[in-house]
C-alpha positions in Angstrom: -24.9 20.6 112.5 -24.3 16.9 112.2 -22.3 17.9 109.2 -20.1 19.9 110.6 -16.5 18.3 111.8 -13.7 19.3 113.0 -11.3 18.0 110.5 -13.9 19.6 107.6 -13.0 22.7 109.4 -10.0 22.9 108.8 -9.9 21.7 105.5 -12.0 24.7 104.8 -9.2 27.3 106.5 -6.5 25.7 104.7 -9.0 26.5 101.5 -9.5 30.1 102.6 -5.8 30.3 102.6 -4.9 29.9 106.4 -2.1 28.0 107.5 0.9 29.6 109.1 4.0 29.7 106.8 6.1 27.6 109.4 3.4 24.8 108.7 4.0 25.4 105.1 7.8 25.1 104.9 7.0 22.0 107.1 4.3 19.9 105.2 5.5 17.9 101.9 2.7 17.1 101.2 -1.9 18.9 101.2 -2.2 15.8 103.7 0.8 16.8 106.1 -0.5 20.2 106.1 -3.9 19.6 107.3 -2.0 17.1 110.2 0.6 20.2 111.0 -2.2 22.8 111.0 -4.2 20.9 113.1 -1.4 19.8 115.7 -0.8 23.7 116.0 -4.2 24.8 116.3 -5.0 22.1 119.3 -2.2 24.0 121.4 -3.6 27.9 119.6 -6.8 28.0 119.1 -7.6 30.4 116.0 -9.1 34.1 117.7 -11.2 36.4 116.2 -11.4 39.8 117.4 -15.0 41.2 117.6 -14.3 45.1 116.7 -16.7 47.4 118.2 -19.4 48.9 116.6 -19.1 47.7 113.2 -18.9 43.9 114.5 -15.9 43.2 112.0 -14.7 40.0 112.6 -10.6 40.1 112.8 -8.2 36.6 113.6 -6.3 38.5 115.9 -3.5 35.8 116.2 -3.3 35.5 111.8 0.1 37.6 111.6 1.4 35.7 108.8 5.5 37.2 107.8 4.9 35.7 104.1 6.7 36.4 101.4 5.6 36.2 97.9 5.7 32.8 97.0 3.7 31.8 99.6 1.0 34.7 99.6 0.6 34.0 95.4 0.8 29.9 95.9 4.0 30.2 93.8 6.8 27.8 93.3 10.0 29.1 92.5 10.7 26.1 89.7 7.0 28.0 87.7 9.8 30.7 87.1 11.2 29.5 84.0 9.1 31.3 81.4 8.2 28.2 79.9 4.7 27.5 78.0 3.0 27.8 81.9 4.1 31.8 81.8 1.2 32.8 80.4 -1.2 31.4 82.8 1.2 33.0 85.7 1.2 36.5 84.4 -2.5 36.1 83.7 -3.4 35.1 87.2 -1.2 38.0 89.0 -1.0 41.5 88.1 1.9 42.7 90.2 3.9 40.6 88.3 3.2 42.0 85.3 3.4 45.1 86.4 7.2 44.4 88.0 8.3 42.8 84.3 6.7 46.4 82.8 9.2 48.0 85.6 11.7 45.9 84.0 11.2 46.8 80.4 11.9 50.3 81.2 15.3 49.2 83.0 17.0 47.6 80.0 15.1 48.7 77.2 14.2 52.7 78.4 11.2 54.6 77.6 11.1 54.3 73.8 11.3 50.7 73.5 9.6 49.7 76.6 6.0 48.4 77.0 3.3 50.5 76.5 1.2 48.7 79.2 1.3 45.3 81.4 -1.5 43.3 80.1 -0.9 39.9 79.6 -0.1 39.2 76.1 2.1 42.1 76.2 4.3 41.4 78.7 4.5 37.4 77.6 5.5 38.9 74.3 8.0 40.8 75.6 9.6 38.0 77.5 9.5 36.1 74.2 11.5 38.8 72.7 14.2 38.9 75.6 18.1 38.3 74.8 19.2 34.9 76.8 21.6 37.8 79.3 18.2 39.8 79.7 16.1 36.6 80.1 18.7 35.1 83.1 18.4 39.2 84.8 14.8 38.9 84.8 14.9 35.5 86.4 17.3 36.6 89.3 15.0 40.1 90.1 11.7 38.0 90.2 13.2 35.2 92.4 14.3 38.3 94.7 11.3 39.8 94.4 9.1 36.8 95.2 11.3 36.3 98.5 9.8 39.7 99.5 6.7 40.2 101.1 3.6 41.9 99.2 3.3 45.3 99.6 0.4 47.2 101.0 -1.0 48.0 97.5 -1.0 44.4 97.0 -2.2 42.6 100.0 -5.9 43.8 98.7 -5.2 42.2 95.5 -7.9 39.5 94.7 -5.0 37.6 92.9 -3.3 36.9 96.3 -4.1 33.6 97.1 -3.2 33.3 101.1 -4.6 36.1 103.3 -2.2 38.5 104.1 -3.6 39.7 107.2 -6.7 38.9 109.7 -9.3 41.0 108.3 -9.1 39.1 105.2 -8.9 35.4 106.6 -12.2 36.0 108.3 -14.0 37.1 105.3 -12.5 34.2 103.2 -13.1 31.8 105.6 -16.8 32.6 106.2 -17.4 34.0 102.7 -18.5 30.7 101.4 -19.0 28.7 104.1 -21.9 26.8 105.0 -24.8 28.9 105.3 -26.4 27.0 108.3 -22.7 27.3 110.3 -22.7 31.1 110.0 -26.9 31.6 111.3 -25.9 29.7 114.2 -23.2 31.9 114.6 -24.9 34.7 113.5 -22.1 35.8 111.3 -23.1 38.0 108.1 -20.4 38.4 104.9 -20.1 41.9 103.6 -19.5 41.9 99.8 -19.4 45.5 99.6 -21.2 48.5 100.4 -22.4 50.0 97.2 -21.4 48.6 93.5 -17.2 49.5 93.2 -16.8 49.0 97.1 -13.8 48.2 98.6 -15.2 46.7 101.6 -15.2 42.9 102.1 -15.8 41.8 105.6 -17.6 38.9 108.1 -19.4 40.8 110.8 -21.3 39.7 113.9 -23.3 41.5 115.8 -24.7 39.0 118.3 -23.5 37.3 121.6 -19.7 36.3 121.7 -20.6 34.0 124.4 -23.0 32.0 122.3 -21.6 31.7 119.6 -17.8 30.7 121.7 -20.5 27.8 123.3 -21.4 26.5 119.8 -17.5 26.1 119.0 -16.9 24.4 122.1 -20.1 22.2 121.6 -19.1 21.5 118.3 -15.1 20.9 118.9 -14.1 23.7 116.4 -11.0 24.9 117.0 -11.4 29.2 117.6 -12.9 31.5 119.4 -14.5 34.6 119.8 -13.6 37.7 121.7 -15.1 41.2 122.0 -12.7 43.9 121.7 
C-alpha cells in the first residue's frame, strides 16, 4: 500500500464530490480546498455507517445543506445564455426540464415546447424576447440557490453527492482496486440490467479494516450500525 497517502486520499474525495459546502464558500482556489478539507477532517474524521444485513456503506456525518450551484458545479456567471448554454443544458436535465416549465408560463400550451431535449430548449432560448430572456435569468438564479429535490438527488448529472449513500459509492466506485480488497469493500453497479441500486458494501470486520486506516493515516472510519 506504499501508494496509498493521505493527501492522495483526499484528493480522491474532493473528486468523488466530497467537501463540505462551508469549505467550498471558503477555498478560492482546487489547492485551498484540498488544505481546508483536510484541516477539517483532522478535527472529524469522515464515518461510515456499516448498515446491517446488507453491509451498505453510509458517511454518516456527509449531511451536506447544498443548494444547486454547488450540487451541479455551477457558477452563477455560466448563466448568461452565451455560446457555453448549450454544453449546460446538455450536461443537466432538470434544467431543461425547469426552462420547459417556463415555456409553458409565458408562451402557454400552444406555443410552448413540445419536449426538453437539448436543442430544443437552446432554441427556444434563442428565440426569447430580451424582457423574457432577463425573467428566465432571475427564476434560474433562484432556482439554483435552492437545493435539489428528491427526484433529483439520484440524477447522474449531479456532480457533488447529495447525501451519504452516494459519497461512499462514488468514493470507492473507482478507487484503487488493491485499497478496497484490503478493506474488503465491494461496489454494487446494480442488481439486474435497469437497476437503481448503486452502492459500496462490506461485509467483513469493521475492526480490521478501522486498523488499516489508522495504519495507513487515512482520515475515516468505520462503524457497525
Amino acid at each position: 500500500m506504499s501508494g496509498l497517502t493521505r493527501r492522495r486520499f483526499l484528493t480522491a474525495m474532493l473528486a468523488a464530490g466530497f467537501c463540505p459546502p462551508e469549505v467550498i464558500t471558503a477555498a478560492a482556489n482546487p489547492i485551498d480546498e484540498l488544505n481546508l478539507l483536510e484541516n477539517a477532517l483532522q478535527v472529524e474524521p469522515l464515518i461510515f455507517d456499516v448498515c446491517p444485513y446488507s453491509g451498505e456503506l453510509v458517511a454518516a456525518n456527509y449531511l451536506p445543506k447544498a443548494h444547486r450551484y454547488i450540487a451541479y458545479d455551477v457558477s452563477p456567471d455560466e448563466l448568461t445564455f452565451d455560446e457555453g448554454a448549450y454544453d449546460l443544458l446538455d450536461r443537466i436535465q432538470a434544467l431543461r426540464s425547469r426552462i420547459y416549465w417556463f415555456s409553458i408560463e409565458t408562451k402557454g400550451d400552444h406555443d410552448a415546447l413540445d419536449d426538453w431535449e437539448t436543442d430544443m430548449v437552446h432554441d427556444f432560448i434563442d428565440t426569447l424576447s430580451e424582457e423574457n430572456r432577463v425573467e428566465l435569468k432571475r427564476q434560474l438564479q433562484a432556482w439554483f440557490a435552492e437545493e435539489p429535490d428528491l427526484e433529483e438527488r439520484d440524477s447522474h448529472d449531479i456532480v457533488r453527492p447529495t447525501d451519504g449513500r452516494q459519497l461512499a459509492f462514488r468514493l470507492f466506485w473507482d478507487y484503487d482496486p488493491k485499497v478496497l480488497d484490503a478493506l474488503e469493500i465491494s461496489v454494487v453497479e446494480g442488481d439486474h440490467p435497469g437497476s437503481t441500486y448503486y452502492a459500496a458494501e462490506m461485509q467483513e470486520s469493521v475492526d480490521l479494516a478501522n486498523r488499516f486506516a489508522e495504519e495507513q493515516g487515512m482520515p475515516w472510519r468505520f462503524r457497525r450500525r
